[in-house]
N, C-alpha and C positions, 0 to 999 in steps of 0.2 A: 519268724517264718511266716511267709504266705504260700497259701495252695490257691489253686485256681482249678475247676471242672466245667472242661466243656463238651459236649456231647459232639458225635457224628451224626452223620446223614444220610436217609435212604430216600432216592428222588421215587417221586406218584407221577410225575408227568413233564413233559414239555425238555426234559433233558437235552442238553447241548445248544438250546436256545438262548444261554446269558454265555456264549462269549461275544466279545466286541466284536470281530465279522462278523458275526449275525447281528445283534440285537444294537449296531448303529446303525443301519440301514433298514432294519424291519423289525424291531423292538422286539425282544424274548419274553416270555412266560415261562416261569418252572413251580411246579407242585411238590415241596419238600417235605419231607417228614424228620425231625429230630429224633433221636434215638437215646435212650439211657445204656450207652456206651460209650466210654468218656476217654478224652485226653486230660492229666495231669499236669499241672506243672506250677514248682515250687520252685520259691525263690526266698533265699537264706542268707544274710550275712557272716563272713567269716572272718580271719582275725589275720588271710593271707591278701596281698595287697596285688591281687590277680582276679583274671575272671576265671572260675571252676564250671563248666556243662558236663552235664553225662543225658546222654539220649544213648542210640543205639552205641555211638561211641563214647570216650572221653576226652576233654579239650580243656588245658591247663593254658589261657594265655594273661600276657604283661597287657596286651592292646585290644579293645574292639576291632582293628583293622585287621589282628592275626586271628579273627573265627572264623574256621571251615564254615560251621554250619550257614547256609547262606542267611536263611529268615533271622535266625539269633543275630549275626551281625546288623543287617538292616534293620533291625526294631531295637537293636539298642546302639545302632549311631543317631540314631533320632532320639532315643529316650536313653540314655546314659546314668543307668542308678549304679554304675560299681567306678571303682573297683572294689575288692571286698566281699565278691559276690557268688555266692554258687544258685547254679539252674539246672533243674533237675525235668527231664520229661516221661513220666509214665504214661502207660495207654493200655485202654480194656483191648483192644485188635493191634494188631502187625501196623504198618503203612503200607500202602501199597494196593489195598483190598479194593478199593472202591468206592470207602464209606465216606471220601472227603476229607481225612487225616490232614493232610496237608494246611487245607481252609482252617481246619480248628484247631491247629496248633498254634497257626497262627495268632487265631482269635484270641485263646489262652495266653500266649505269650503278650499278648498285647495289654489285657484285659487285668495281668497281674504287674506286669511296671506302670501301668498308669493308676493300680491301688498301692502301689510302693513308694507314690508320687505324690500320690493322694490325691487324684485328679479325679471329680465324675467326669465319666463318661455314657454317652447314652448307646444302646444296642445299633443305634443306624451311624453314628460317628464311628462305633469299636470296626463293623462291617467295615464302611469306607474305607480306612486305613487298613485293615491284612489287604483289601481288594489295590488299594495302594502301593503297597508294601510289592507282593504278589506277579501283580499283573503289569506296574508302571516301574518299578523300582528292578524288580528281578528279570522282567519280560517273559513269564509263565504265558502258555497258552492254554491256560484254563479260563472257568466261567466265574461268576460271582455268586451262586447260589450257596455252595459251601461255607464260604464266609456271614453270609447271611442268616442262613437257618441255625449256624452254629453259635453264633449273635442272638439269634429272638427266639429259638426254641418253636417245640410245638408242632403244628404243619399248618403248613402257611403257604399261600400264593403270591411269588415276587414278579413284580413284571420290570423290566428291564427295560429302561427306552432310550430311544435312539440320542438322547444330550446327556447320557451319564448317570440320570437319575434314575433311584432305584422307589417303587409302588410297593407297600407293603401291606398285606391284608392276611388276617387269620384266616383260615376256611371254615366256612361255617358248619362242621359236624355234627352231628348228635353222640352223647356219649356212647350210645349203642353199636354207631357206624365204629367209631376209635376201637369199642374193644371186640366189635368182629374183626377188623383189622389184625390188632394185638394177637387175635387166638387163629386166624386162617391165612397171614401172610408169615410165609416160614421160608428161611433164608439158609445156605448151602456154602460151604467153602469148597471152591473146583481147585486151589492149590496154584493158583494161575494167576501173578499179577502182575503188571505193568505202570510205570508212571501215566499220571493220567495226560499230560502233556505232550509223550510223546503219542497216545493213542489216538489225540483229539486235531495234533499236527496233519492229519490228510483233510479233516473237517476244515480247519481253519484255514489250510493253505486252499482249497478246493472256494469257499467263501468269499474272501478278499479277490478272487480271478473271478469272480459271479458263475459260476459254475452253474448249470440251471436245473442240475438234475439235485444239486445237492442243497443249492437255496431250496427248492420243489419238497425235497425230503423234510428239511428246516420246518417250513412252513406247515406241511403234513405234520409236525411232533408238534407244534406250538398247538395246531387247531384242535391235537388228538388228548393231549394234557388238560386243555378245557374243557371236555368232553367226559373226561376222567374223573375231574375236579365239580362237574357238576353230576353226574353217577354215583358220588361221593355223598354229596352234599344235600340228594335224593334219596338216601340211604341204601341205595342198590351195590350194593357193594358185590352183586354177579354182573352188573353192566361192566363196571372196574375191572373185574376180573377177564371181560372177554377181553376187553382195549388194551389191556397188555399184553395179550395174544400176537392183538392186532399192531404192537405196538412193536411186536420182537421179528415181526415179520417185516418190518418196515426197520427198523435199527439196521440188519442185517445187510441192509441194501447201502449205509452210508460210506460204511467203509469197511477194505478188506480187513481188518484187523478187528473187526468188530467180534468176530468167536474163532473156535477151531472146531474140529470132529470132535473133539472128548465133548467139550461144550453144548455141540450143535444135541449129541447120542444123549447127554443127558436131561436136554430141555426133551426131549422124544422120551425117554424114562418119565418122567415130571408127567408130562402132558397125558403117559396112558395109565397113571395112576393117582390120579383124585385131581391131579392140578388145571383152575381150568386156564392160568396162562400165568404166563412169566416174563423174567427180564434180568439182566445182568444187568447190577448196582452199580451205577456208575458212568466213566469212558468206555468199559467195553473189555476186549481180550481179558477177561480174565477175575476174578475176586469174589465177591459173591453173587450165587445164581436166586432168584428171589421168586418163588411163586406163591399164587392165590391160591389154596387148595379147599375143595370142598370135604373132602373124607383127607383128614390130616395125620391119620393113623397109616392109613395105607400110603400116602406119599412119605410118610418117616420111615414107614418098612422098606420101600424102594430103594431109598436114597441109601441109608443103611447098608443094603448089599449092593448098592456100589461103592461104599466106603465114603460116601462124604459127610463129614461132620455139620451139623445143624448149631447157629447162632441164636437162642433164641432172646428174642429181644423186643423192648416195650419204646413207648412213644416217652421224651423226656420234656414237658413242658413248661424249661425255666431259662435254656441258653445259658450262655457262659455268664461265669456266678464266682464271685469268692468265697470258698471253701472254707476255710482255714485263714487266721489274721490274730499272731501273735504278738 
């Protein structure tokens, strides 16, 4: 048996700037954070001459070419370690949420038939290939950050440029900056979640037509994530705090689907108790709502009676990793 763990992701900045309309034409920036909330997945031989998956569903097939699941098929007509084979997907979160599930399943899936194969693979080849997989293979209208951070762990600055390559740099924190982070950035389930691909579909289609209000908004989140990212790195971690104010007031504007009223009433809950800004993790419409709070007692009593359950969660600095190798 092999396990594989790989962590999800909560974006600091520059979000929506690593898909290809944007960042082939005016290169993307995004400030990630990896999180110690993990995707599973284990891969078994067994003694039936079939491929065995259980994720949310179960999928007994003779062929590669008869798997539902799309990604499971695509990463193993390219890497074909069964038949014989069971694959198993656990997860600390739902899919759906925001946190990039998708990107790190991927990663995970990738990351454990190429140890079953006994292949090294380095964190920026494991990346390329979900992003591969993903974006050129499936034709998802997501970005590359998810695959990446889920890749190299940590919080990291990727910059994304217009010929496909991907920049990759740590951010230079101080341990202090991390774990005021750790104890004042406190995240919310609204119970509200959408694929991120169809959320991201008005962005990208809006993009590719040069749309100028929406490149305009692009370029505003790219300059406002390095702005974030140096606030950060200054240890001001109350400048951080305004820019996602500044940053939710500005998201709002890209596209209609970006919140609803429950959403909108609870960033206004948030805001008049303790939080001094916020942002929905993610695409957008829905998954977890994420603020900076300075009095972090009185934003948990708030949220509390409105009934939203609190994630609470640490920075995971090792990227997908094998677990388990029996």
């Amino acid at each position: 048996m092999l396990i594989t763990r790989t962590p999800l992701r909560i974006t600091l900045g520059g979000g929506g700037t690593d898909l290809p309309s944007y960042y082939q034409e005016h290169g993307g920036m995004v400030v990630s954070a990896a999180i110690n909330k993990h995707i599973y997945i284990s891969v078994n031989r067994t003694f039936t001459d079939d491929y065995f998956l259980k994720y949310s569903q179960l999928e007994r097939v003779d062929k590669v070419a008869q798997i539902e699941h799309p990604i499971v098929r695509e990463v193993l007509s390219i890497h074909d370690i069964g038949p014989s084979v069971e694959i198993v997907s656990t997860a600390d979160i739902p899919a759906g949420t925001g946190l990039g599930s998708s990107g790190s399943f991927t990663v995970g899936l990738l990351k454990a038939v190429h140890a079953v194969q006994r292949n090294h693979v380095s964190a920026a080849d494991l990346a390329s290939e979900a992003c591969e997989i993903e974006i050129d293979r499936l034709g998802r209208r997501v970005g590359k950050q998810d695959q990446y951070v889920a890749s190299f762990g940590g919080i990291t600055r990727f910059d994304f440029n217009p010929d496909g390559t991907v920049g990759v740099e740590p951010a230079r924190l101080s341990a202090d900056t991390v774990a005021d982070l750790e104890q004042h950035l406190l995240m919310f389930f609204t119970g509200y979640s959408r694929a991120a691909d169809e959320v991201l579909a008005e962005q990208d289609r809006k993009s590719k037509d040069g749309d100028a209000e929406m490149i305009d908004n692009l370029h505003f989140v790219k300059d406002l994530g390095l702005r974030q990212l140096a606030a950060l790195e200054a240890d001001r971690t109350d400048v951080f705090a305004d820019l996602m104010h500044e940053h939710w007031l500005n998201k709002k504007k890209r596209s209609t689907s970006m919140s609803n009223d429950r959403i909108d009433h609870l960033y206004r809950v948030g805001r008049d108790h303790g939080a001094l800004g916020g942002k929905l993790v993610g695409a957008g419409a829905g998954g977890f709502l994420m603020f900076y709070a300075a009095d972090t007692r009185r934003l948990r009593a708030a949220m509390r009676e409105e009934g939203m359950a609190e994630l609470r969660f640490g920075v995971d600095q090792g990227g997908s990793t094998v677990l388990v190798r029996e």
